[in-house]
N, CA, C and O atoms as a Maestro MAE file, in Angstrom:
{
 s_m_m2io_version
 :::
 2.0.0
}

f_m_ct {
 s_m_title
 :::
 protein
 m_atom[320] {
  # First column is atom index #
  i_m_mmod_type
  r_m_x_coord
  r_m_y_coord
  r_m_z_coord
  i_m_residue_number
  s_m_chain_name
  s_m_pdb_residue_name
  s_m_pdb_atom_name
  i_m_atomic_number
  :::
  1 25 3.404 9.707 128.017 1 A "UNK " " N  " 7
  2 3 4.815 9.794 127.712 1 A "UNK " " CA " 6
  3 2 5.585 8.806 128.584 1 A "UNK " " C  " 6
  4 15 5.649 8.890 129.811 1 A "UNK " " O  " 8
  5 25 6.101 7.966 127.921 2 A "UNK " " N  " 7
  6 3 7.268 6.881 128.761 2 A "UNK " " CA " 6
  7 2 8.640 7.372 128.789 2 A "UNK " " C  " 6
  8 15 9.237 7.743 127.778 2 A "UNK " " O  " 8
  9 25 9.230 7.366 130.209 3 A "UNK " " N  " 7
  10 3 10.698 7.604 129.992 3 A "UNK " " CA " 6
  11 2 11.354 6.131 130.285 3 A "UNK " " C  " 6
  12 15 10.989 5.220 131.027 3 A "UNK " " O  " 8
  13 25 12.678 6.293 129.236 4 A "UNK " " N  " 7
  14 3 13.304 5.172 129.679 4 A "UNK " " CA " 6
  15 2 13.391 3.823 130.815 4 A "UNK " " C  " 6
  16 15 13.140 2.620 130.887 4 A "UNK " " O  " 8
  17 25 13.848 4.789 131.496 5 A "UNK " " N  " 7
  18 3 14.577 4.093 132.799 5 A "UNK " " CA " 6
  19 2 13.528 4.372 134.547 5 A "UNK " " C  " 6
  20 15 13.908 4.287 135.715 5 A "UNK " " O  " 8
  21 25 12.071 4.735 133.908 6 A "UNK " " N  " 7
  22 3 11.246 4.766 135.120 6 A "UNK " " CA " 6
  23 2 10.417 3.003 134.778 6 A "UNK " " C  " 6
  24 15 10.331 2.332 133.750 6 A "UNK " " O  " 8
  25 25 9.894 2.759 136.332 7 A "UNK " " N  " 7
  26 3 9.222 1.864 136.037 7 A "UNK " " CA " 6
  27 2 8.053 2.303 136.965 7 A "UNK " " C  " 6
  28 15 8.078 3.275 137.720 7 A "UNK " " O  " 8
  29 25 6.945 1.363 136.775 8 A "UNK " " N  " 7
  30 3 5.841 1.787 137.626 8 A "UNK " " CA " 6
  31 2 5.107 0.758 138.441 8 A "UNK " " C  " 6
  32 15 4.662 -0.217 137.835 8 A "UNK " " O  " 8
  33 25 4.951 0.839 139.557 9 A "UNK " " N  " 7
  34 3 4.646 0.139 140.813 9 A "UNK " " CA " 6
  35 2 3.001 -0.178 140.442 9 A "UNK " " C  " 6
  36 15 2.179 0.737 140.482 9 A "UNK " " O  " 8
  37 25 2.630 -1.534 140.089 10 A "UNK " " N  " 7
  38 3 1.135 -1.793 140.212 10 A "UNK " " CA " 6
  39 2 0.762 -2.889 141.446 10 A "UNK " " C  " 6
  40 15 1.354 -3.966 141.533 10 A "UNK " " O  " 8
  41 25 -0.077 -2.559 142.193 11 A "UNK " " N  " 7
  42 3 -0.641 -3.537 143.154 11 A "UNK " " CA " 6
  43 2 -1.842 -4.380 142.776 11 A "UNK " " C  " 6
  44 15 -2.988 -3.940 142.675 11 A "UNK " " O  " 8
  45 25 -1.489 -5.570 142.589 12 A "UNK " " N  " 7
  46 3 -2.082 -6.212 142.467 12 A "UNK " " CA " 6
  47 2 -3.114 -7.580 144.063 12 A "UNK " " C  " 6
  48 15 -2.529 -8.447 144.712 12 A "UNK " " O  " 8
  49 25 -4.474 -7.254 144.152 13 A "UNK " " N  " 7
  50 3 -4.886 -7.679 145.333 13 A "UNK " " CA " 6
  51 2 -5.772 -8.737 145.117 13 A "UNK " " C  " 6
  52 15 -6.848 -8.231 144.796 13 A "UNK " " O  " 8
  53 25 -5.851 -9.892 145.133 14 A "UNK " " N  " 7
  54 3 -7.020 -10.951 145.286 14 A "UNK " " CA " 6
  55 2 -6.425 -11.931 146.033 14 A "UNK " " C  " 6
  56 15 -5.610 -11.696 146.924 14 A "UNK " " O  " 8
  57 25 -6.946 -13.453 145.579 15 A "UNK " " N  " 7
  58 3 -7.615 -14.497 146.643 15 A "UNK " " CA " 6
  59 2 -6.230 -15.681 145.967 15 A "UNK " " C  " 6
  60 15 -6.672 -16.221 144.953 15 A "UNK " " O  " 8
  61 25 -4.787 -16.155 146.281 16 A "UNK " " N  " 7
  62 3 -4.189 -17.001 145.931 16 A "UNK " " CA " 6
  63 2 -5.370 -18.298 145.753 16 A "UNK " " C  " 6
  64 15 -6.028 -18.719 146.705 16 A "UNK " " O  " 8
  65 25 -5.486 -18.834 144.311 17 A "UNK " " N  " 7
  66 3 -6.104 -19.805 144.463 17 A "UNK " " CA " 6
  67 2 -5.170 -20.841 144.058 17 A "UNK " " C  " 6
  68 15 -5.762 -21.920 144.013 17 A "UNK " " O  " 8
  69 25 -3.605 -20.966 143.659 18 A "UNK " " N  " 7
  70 3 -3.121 -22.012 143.765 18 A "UNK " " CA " 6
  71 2 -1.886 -21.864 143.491 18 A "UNK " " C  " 6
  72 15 -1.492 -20.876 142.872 18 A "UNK " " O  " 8
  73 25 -1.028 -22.884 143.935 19 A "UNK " " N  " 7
  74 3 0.815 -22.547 144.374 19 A "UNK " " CA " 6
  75 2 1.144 -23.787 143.576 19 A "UNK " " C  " 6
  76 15 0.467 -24.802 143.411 19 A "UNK " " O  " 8
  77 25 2.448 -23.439 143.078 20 A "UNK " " N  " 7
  78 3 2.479 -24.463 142.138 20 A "UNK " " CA " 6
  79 2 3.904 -24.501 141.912 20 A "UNK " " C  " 6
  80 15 4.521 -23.455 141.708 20 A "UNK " " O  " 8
  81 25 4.751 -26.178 141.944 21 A "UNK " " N  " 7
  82 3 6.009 -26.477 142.102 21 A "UNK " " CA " 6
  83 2 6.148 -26.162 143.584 21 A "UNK " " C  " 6
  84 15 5.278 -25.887 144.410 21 A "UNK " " O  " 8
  85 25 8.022 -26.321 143.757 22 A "UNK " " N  " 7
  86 3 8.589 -25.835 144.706 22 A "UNK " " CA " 6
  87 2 10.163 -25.052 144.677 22 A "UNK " " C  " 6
  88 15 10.949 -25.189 143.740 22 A "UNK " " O  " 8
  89 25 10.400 -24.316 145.751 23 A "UNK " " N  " 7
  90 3 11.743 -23.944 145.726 23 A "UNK " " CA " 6
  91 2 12.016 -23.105 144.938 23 A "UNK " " C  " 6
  92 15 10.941 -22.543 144.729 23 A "UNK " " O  " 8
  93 25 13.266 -22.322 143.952 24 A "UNK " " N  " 7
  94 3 13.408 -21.269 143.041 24 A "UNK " " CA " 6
  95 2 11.904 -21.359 142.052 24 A "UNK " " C  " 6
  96 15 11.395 -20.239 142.090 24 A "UNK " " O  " 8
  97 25 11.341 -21.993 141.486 25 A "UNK " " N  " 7
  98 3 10.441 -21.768 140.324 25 A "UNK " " CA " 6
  99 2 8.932 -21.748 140.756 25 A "UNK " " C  " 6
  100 15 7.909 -21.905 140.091 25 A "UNK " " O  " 8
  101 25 9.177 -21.452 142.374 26 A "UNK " " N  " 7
  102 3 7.658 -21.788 142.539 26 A "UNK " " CA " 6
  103 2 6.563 -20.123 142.438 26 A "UNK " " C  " 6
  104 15 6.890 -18.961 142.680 26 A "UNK " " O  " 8
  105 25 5.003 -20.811 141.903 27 A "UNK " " N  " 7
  106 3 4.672 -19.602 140.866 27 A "UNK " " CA " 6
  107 2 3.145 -20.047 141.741 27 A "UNK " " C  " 6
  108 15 2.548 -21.113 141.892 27 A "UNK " " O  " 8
  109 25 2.847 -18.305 142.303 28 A "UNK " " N  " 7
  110 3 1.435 -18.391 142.900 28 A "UNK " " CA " 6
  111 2 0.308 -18.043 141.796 28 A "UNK " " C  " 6
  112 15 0.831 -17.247 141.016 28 A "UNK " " O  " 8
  113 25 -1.013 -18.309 141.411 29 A "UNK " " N  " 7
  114 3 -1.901 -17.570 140.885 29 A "UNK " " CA " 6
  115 2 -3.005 -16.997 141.750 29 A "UNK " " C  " 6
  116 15 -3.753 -17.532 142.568 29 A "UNK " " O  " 8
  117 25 -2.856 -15.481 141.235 30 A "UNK " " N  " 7
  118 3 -4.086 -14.326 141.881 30 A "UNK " " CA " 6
  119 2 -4.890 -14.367 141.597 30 A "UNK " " C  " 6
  120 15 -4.679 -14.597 140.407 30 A "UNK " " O  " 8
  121 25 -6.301 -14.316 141.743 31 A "UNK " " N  " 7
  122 3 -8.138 -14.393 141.443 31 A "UNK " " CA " 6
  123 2 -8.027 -13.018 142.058 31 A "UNK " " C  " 6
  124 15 -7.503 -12.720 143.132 31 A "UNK " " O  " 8
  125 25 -8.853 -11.933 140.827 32 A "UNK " " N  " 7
  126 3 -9.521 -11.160 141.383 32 A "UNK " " CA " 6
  127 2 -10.501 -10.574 139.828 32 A "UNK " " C  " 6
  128 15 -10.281 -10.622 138.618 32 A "UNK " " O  " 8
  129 25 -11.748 -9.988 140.788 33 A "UNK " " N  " 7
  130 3 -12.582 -9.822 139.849 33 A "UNK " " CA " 6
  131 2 -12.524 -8.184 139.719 33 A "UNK " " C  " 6
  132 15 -12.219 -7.538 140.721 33 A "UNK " " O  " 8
  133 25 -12.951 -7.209 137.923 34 A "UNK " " N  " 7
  134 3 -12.145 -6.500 138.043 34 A "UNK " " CA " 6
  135 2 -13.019 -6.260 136.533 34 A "UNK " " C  " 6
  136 15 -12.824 -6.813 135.451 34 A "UNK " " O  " 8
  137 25 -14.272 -4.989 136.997 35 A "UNK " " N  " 7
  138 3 -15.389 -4.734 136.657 35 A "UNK " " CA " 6
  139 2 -16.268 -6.319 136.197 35 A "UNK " " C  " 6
  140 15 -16.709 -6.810 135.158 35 A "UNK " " O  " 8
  141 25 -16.207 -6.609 137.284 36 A "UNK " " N  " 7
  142 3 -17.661 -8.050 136.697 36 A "UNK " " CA " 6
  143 2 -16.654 -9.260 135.911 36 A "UNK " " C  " 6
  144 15 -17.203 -10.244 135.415 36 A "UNK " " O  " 8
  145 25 -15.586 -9.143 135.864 37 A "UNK " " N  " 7
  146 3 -15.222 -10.002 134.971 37 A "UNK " " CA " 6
  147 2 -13.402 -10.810 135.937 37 A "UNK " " C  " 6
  148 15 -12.409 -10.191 136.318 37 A "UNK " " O  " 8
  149 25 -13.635 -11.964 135.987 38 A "UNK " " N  " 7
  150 3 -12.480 -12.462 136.943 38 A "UNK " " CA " 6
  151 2 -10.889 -12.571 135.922 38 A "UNK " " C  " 6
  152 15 -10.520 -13.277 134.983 38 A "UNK " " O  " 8
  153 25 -10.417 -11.702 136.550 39 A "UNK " " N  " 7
  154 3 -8.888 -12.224 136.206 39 A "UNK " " CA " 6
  155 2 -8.018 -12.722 137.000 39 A "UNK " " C  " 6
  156 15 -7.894 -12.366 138.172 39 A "UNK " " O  " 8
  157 25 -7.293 -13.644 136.408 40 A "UNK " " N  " 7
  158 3 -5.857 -14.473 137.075 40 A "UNK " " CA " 6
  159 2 -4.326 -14.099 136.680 40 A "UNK " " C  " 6
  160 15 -3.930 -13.639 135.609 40 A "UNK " " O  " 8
  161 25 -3.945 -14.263 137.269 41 A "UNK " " N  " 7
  162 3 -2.194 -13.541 136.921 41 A "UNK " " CA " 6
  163 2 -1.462 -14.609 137.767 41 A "UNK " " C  " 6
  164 15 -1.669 -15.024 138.908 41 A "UNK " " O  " 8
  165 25 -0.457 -14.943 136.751 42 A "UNK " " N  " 7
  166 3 0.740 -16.340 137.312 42 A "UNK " " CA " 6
  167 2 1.636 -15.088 137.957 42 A "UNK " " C  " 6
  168 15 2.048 -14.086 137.374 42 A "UNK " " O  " 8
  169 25 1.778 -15.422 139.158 43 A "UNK " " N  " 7
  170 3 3.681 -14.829 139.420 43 A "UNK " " CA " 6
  171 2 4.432 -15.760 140.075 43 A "UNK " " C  " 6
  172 15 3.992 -16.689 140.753 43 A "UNK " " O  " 8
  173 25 5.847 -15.427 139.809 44 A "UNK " " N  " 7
  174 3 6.854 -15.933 140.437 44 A "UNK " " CA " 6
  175 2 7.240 -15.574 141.084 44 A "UNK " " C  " 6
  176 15 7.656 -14.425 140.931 44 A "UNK " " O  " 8
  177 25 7.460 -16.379 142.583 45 A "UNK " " N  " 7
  178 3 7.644 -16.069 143.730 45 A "UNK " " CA " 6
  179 2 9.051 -15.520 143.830 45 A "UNK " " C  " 6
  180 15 9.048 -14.430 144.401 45 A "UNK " " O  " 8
  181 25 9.964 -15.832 143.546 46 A "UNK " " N  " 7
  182 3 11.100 -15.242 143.280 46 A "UNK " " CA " 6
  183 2 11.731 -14.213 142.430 46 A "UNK " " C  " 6
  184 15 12.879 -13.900 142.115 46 A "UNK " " O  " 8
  185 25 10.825 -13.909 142.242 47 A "UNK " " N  " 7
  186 3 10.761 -12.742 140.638 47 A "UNK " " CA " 6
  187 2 11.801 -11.345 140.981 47 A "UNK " " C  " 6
  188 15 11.328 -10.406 141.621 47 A "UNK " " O  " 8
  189 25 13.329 -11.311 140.465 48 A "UNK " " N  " 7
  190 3 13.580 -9.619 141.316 48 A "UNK " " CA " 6
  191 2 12.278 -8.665 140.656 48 A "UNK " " C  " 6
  192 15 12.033 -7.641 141.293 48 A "UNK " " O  " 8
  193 25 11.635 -8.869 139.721 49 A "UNK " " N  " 7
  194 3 10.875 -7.641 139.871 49 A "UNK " " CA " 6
  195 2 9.652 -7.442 140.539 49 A "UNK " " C  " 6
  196 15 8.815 -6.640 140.124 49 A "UNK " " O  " 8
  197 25 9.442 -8.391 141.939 50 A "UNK " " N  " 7
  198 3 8.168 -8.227 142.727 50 A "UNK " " CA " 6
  199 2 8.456 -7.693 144.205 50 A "UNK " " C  " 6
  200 15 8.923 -8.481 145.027 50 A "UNK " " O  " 8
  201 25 8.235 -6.612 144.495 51 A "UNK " " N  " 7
  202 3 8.712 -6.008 146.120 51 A "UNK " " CA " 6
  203 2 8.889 -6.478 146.516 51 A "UNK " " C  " 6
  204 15 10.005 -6.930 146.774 51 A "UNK " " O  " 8
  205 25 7.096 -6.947 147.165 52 A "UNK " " N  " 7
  206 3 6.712 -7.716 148.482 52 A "UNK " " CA " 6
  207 2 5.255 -8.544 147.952 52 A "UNK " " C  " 6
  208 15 4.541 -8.360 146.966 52 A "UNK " " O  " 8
  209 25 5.205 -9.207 148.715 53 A "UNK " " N  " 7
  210 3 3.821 -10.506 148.851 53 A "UNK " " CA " 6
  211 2 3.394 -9.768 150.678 53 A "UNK " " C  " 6
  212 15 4.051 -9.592 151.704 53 A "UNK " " O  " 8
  213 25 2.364 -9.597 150.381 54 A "UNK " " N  " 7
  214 3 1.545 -9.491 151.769 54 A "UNK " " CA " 6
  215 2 0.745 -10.158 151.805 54 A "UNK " " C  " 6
  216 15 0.046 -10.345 150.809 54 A "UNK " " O  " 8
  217 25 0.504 -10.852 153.095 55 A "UNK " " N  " 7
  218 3 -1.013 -11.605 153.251 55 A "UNK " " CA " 6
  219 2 -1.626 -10.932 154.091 55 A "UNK " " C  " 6
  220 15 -1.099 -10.714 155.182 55 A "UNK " " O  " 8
  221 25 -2.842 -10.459 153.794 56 A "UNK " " N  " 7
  222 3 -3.676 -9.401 154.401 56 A "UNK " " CA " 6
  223 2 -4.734 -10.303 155.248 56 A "UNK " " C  " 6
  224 15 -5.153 -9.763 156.272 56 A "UNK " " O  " 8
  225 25 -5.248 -11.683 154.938 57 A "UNK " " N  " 7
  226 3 -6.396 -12.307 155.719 57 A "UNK " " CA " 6
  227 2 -5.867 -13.753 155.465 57 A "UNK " " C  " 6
  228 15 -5.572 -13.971 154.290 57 A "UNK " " O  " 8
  229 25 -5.704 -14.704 156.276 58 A "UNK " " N  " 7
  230 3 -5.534 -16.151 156.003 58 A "UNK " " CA " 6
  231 2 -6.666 -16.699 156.705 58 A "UNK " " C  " 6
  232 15 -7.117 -16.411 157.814 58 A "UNK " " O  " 8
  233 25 -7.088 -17.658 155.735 59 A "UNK " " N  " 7
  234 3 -8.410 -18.105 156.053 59 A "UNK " " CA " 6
  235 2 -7.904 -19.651 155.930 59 A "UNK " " C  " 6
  236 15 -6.896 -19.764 155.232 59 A "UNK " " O  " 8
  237 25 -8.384 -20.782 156.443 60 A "UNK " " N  " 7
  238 3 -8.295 -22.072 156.449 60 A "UNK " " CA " 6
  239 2 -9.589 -22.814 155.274 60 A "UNK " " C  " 6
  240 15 -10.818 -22.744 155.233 60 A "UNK " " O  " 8
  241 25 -8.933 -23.250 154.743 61 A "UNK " " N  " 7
  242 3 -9.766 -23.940 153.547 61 A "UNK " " CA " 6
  243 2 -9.418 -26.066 153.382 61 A "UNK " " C  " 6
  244 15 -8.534 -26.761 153.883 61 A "UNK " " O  " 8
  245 25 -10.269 -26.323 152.717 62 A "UNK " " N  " 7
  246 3 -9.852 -27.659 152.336 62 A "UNK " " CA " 6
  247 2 -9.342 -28.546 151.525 62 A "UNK " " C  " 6
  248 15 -9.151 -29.754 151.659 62 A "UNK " " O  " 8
  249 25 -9.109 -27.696 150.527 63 A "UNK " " N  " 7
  250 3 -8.247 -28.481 149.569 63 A "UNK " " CA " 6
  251 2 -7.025 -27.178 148.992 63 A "UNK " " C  " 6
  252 15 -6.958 -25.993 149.317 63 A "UNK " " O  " 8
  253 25 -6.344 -27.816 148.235 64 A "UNK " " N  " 7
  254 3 -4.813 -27.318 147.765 64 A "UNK " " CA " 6
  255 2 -5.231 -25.986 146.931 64 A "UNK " " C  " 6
  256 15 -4.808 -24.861 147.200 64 A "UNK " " O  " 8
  257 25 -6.191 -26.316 145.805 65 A "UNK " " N  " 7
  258 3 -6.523 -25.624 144.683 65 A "UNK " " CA " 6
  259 2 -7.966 -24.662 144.971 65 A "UNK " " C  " 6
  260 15 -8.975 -24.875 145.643 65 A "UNK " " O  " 8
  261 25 -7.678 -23.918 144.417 66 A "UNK " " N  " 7
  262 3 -9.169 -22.890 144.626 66 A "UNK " " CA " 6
  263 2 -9.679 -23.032 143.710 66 A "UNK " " C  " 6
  264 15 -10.472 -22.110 143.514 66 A "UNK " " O  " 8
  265 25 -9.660 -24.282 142.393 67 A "UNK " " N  " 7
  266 3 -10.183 -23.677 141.248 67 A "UNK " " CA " 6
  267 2 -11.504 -23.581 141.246 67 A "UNK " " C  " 6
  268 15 -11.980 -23.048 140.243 67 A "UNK " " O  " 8
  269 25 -12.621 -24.120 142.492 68 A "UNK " " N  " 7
  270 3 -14.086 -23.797 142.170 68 A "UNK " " CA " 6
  271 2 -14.203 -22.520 142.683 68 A "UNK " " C  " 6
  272 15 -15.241 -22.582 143.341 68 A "UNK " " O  " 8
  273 25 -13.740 -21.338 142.783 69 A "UNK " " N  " 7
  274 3 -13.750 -20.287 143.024 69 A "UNK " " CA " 6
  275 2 -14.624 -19.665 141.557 69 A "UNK " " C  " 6
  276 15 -15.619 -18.955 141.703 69 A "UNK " " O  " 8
  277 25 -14.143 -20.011 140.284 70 A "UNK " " N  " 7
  278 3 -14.220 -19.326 139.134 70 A "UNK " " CA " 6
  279 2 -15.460 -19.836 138.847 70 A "UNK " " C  " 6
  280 15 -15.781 -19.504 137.706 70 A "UNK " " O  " 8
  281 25 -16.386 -20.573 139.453 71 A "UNK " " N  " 7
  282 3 -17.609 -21.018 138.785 71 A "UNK " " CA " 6
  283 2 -18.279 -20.071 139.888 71 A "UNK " " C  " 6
  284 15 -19.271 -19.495 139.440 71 A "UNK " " O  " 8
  285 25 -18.081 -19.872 140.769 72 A "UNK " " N  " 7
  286 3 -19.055 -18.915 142.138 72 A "UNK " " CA " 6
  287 2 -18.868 -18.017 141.767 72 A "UNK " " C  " 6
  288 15 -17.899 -17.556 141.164 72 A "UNK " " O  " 8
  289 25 -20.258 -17.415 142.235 73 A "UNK " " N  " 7
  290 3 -20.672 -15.717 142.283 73 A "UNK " " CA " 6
  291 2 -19.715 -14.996 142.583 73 A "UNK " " C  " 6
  292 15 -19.088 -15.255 143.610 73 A "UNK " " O  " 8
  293 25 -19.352 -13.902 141.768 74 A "UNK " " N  " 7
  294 3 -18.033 -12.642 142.335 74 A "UNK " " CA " 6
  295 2 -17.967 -12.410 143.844 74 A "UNK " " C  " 6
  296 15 -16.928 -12.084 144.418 74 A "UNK " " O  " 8
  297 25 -18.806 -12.545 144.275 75 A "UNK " " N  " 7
  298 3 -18.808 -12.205 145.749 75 A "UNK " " CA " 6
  299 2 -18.509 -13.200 146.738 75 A "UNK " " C  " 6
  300 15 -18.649 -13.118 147.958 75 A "UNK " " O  " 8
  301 25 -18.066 -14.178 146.024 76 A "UNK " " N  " 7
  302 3 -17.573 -15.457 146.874 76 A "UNK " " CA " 6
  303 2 -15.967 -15.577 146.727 76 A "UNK " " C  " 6
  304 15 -15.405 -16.460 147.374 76 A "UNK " " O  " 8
  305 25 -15.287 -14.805 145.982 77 A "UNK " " N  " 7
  306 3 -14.385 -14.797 144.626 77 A "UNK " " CA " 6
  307 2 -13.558 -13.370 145.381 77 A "UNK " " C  " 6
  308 15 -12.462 -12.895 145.087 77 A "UNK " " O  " 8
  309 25 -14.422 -12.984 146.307 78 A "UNK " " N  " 7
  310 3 -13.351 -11.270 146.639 78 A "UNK " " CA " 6
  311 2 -12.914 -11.055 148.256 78 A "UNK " " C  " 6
  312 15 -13.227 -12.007 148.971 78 A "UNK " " O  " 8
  313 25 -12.760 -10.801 148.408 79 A "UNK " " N  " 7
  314 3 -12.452 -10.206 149.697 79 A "UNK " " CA " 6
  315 2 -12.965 -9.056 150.459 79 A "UNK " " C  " 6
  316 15 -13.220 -8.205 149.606 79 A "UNK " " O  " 8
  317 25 -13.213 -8.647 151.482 80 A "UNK " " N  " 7
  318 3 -13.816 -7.200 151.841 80 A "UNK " " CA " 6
  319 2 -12.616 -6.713 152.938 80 A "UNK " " C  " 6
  320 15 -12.687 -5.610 153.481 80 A "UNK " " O  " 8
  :::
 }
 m_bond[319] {
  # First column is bond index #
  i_m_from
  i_m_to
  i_m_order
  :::
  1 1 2 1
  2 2 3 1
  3 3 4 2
  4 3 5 1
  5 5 6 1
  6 6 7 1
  7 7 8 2
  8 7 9 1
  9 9 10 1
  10 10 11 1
  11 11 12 2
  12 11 13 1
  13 13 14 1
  14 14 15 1
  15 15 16 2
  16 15 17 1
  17 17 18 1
  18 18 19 1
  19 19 20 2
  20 19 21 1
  21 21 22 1
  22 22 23 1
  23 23 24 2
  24 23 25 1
  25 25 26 1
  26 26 27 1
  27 27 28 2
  28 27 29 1
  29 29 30 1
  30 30 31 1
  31 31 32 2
  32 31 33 1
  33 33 34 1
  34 34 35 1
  35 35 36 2
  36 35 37 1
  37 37 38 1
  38 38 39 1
  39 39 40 2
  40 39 41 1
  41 41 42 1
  42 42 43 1
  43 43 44 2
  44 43 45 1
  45 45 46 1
  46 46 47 1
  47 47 48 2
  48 47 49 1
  49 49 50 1
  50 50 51 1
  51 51 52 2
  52 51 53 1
  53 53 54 1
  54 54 55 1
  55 55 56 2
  56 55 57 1
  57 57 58 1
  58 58 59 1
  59 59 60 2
  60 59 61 1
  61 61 62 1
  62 62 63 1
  63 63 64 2
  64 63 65 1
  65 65 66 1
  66 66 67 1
  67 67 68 2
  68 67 69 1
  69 69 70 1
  70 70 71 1
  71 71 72 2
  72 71 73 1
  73 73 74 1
  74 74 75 1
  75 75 76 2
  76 75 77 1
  77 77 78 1
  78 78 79 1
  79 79 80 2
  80 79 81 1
  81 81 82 1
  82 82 83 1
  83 83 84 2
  84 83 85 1
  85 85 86 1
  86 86 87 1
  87 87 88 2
  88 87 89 1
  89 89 90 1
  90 90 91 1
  91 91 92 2
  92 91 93 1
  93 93 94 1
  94 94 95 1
  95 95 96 2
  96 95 97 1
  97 97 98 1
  98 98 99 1
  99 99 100 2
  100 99 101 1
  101 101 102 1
  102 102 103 1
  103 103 104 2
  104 103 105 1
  105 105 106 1
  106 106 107 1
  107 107 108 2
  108 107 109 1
  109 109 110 1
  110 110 111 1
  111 111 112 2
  112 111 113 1
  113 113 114 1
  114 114 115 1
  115 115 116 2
  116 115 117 1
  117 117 118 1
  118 118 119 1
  119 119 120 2
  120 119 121 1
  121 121 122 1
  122 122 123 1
  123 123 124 2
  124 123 125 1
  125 125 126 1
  126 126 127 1
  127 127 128 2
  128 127 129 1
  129 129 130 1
  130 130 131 1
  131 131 132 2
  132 131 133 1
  133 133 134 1
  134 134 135 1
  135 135 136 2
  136 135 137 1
  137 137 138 1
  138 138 139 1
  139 139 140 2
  140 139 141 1
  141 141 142 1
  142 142 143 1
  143 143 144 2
  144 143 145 1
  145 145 146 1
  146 146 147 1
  147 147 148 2
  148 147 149 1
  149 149 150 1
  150 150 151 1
  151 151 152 2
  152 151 153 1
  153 153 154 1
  154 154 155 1
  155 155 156 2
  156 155 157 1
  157 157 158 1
  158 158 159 1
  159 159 160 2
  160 159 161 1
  161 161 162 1
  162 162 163 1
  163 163 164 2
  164 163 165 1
  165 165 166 1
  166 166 167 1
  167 167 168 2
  168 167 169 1
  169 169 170 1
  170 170 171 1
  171 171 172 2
  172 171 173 1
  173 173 174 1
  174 174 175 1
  175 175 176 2
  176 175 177 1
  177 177 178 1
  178 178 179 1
  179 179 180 2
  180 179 181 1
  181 181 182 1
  182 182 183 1
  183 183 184 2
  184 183 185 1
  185 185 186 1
  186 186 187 1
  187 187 188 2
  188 187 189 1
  189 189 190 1
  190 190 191 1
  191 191 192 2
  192 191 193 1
  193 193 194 1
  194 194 195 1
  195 195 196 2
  196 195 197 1
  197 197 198 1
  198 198 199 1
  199 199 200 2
  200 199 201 1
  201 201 202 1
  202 202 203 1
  203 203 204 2
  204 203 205 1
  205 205 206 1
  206 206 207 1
  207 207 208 2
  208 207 209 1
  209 209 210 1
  210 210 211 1
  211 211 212 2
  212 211 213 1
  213 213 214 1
  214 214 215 1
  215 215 216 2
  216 215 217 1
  217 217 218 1
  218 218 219 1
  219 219 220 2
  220 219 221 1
  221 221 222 1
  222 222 223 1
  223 223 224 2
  224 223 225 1
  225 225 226 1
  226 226 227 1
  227 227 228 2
  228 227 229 1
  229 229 230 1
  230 230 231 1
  231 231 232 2
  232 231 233 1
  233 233 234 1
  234 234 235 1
  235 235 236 2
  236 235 237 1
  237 237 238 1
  238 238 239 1
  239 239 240 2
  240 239 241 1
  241 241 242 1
  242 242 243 1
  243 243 244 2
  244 243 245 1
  245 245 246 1
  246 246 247 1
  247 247 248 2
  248 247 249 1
  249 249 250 1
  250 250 251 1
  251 251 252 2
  252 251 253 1
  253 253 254 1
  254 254 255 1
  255 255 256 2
  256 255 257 1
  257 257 258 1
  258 258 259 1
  259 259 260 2
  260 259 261 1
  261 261 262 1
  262 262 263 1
  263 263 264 2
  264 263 265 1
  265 265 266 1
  266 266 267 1
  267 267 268 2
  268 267 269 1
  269 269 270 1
  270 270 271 1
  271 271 272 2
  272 271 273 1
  273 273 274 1
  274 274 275 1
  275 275 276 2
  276 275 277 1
  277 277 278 1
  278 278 279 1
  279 279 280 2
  280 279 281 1
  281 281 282 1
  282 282 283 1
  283 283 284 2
  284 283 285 1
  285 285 286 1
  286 286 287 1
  287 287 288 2
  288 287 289 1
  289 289 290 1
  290 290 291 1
  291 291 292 2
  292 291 293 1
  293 293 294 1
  294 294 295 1
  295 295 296 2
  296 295 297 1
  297 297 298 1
  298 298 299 1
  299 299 300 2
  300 299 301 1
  301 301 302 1
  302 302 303 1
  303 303 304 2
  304 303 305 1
  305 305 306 1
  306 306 307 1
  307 307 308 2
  308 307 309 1
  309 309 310 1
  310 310 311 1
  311 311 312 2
  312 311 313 1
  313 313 314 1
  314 314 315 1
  315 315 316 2
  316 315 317 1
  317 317 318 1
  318 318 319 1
  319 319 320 2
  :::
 }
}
């Protein structure tokens, strides 16, 4: 049953693999895998409908883009 005027809080947790633009329009994408199978989700960093952004682990990497993330094993792809 949906009521109107409730909304519902989902947390969403994986690995930013890439930031994109700058300033008002800039839009992160999430990697996370999610029964065996990897999904990505665009958000906007400025979005009123996003709480908060937490960074739970910053790790130092070498390039801008994560996209070889999606060819590696899930377990390279997650976090613990």
């Amino acid at each position: 049953m949906q009521r109107p005027n409730k909304r519902r809080l989902s947390l969403f947790k994986g690995i930013i693999i890439a930031k994109h633009k700058s300033g008002v329009h800039t839009t992160i994408r999430v990697r996370r895998i999610i029964a065996g199978v990897g999904v990505e989700i665009t958000f906007p960093i400025y979005s009123p409908r996003i709480k908060e952004i937490k960074v739970i682990r910053h790790k130092k990497v070498r390039r801008a883009k994560l996209y070889y993330l999606k060819h590696k094993l899930p377990r390279f792809s997650t976090f613990k």
